[in-house]
C-alpha positions as CSV (number, residue, x, y, z in Angstrom):
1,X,0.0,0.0,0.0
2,X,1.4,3.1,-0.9
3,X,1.1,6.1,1.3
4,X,0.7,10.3,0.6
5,X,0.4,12.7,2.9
6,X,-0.8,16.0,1.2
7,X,-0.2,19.4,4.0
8,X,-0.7,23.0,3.6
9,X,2.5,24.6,4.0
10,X,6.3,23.9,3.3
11,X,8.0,22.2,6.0
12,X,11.5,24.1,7.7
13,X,14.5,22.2,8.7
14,X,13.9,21.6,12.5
15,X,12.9,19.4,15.2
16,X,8.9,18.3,13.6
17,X,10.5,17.8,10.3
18,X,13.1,15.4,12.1
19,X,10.0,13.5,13.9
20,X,8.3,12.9,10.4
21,X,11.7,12.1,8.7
22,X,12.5,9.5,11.7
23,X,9.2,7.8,11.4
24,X,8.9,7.9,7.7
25,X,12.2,6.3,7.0
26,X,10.9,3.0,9.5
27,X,7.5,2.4,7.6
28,X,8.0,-0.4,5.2
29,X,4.9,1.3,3.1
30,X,5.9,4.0,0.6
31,X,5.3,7.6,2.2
32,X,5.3,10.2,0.2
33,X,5.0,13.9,1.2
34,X,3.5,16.3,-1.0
35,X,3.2,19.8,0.2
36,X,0.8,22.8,-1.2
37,X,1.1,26.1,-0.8
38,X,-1.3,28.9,-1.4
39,X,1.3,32.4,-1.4
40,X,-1.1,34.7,-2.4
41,X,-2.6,37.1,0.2
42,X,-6.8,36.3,0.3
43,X,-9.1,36.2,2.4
44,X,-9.3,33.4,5.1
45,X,-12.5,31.5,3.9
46,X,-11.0,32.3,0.1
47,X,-7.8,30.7,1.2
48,X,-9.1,27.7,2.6
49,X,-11.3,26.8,-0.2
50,X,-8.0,27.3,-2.2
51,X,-5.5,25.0,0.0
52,X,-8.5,22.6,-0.5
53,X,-8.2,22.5,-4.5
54,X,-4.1,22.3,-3.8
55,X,-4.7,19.1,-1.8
56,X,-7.4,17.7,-3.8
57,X,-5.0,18.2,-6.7
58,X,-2.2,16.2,-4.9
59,X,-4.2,13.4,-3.9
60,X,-3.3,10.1,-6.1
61,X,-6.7,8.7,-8.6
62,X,-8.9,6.2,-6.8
63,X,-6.9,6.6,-3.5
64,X,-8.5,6.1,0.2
65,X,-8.8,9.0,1.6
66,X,-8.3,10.4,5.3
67,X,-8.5,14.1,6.4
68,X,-7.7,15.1,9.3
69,X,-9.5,17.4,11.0
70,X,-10.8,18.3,15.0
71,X,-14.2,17.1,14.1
72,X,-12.8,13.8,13.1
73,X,-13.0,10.4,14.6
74,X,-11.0,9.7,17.6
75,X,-9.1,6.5,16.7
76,X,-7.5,4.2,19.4
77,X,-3.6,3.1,17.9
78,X,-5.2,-0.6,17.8
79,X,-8.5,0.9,16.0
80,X,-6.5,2.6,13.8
81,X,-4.8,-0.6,12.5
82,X,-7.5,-2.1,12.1
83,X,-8.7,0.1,9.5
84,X,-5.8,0.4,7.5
85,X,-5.1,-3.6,8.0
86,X,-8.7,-4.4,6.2
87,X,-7.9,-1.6,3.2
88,X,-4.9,-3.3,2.7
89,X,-6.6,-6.6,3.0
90,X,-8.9,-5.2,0.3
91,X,-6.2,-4.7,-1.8
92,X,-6.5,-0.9,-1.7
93,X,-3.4,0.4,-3.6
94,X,-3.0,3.8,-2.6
95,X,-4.1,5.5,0.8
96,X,-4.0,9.5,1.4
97,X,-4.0,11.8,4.0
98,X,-4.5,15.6,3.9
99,X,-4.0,18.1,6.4
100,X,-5.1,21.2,6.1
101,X,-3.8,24.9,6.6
102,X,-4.0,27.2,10.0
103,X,-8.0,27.4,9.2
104,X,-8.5,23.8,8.6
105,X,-9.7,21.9,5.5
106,X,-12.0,22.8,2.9
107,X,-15.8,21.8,3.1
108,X,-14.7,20.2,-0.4
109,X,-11.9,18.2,0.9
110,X,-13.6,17.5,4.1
111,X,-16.6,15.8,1.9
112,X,-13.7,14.3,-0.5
113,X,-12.4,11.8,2.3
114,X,-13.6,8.5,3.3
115,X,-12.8,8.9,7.0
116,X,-12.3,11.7,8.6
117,X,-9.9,11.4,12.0
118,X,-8.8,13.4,14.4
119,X,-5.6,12.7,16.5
120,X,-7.0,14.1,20.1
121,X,-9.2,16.9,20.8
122,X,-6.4,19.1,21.6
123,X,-5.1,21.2,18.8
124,X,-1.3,21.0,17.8
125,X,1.2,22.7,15.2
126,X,0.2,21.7,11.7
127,X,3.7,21.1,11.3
128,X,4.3,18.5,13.9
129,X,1.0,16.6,13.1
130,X,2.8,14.9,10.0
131,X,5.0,13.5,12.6
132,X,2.2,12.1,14.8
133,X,0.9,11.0,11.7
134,X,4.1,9.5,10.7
135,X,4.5,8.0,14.1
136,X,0.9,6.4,14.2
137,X,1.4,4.8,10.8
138,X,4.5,2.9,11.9
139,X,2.7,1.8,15.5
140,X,-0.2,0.6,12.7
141,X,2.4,-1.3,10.3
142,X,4.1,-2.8,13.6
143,X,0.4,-3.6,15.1
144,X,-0.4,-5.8,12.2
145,X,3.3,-7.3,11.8
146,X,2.9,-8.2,15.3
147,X,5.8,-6.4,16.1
148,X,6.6,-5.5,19.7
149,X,7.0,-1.9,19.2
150,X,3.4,-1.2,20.0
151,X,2.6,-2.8,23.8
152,X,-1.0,-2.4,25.0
């Protein structure tokens, strides 16, 4: 199963970068990154709606598709697994995530996914959710290895 994350924003050399590098490198799936970026100066909503078209854009044909978002679905680790164990199962090919800018995702996007999960109900850096994201996928691959990285 090949992975893609699609984010808002260009990531900076720096600690979150690190964390998504570290956890990207372990996954045995293919990760790719593929970052949008809206430059010109518009109007919040105007913005939004345009980061959505970006990601939509970046997202590979027929994919599975997650957005993240506060409104999502609060996944255990194990739950989580689960999910992408039986799309893999499925034979699903590819699997995307977006996350959106500092306003969130697009109604567009938001209605473009097949789950929609959200990874607490605090709110973090955009930045440093592709390393949660990049963390999480590795505990999933190591959950349905039965590796021991993941204890319960």
């Amino acid at each position: 199963m090949r992975i893609t994350l699609a984010a808002v924003g260009k990531a900076k050399a720096g600690v979150a970068r690190e964390l998504y590098d570290h956890y990207g490198a372990r996954l045995r799936w293919p990760l790719a990154l593929k970052e949008v970026e809206e430059r010109r100066p518009l109007k919040p909503e105007i913005l939004k709606e345009n980061e959505g078209e970006l990601l939509l854009a970046a997202l590979p044909r027929d994919a599975r598709v997650i957005a993240l978002d506060e409104g999502g679905k609060d996944f255990s680790s194990r739950d989580f697994a689960t999910l992408l164990g039986r799309w893999r199962d499925e034979g699903v090919q590819d699997l995307a995530f977006m996350i959106g800018g500092a306003d969130g995702l697009s109604k567009a996007a938001r209605q473009a996914a097949d789950v929609t999960l959200c990874l607490g109900r605090m709110t973090w850096p955009h930045m440093l959710v592709r390393g949660l994201l990049a963390e999480q996928l590795f505990r999933a691959e190591s959950i349905l290895s039965g590796h021991p990285y993941h204890r319960d």
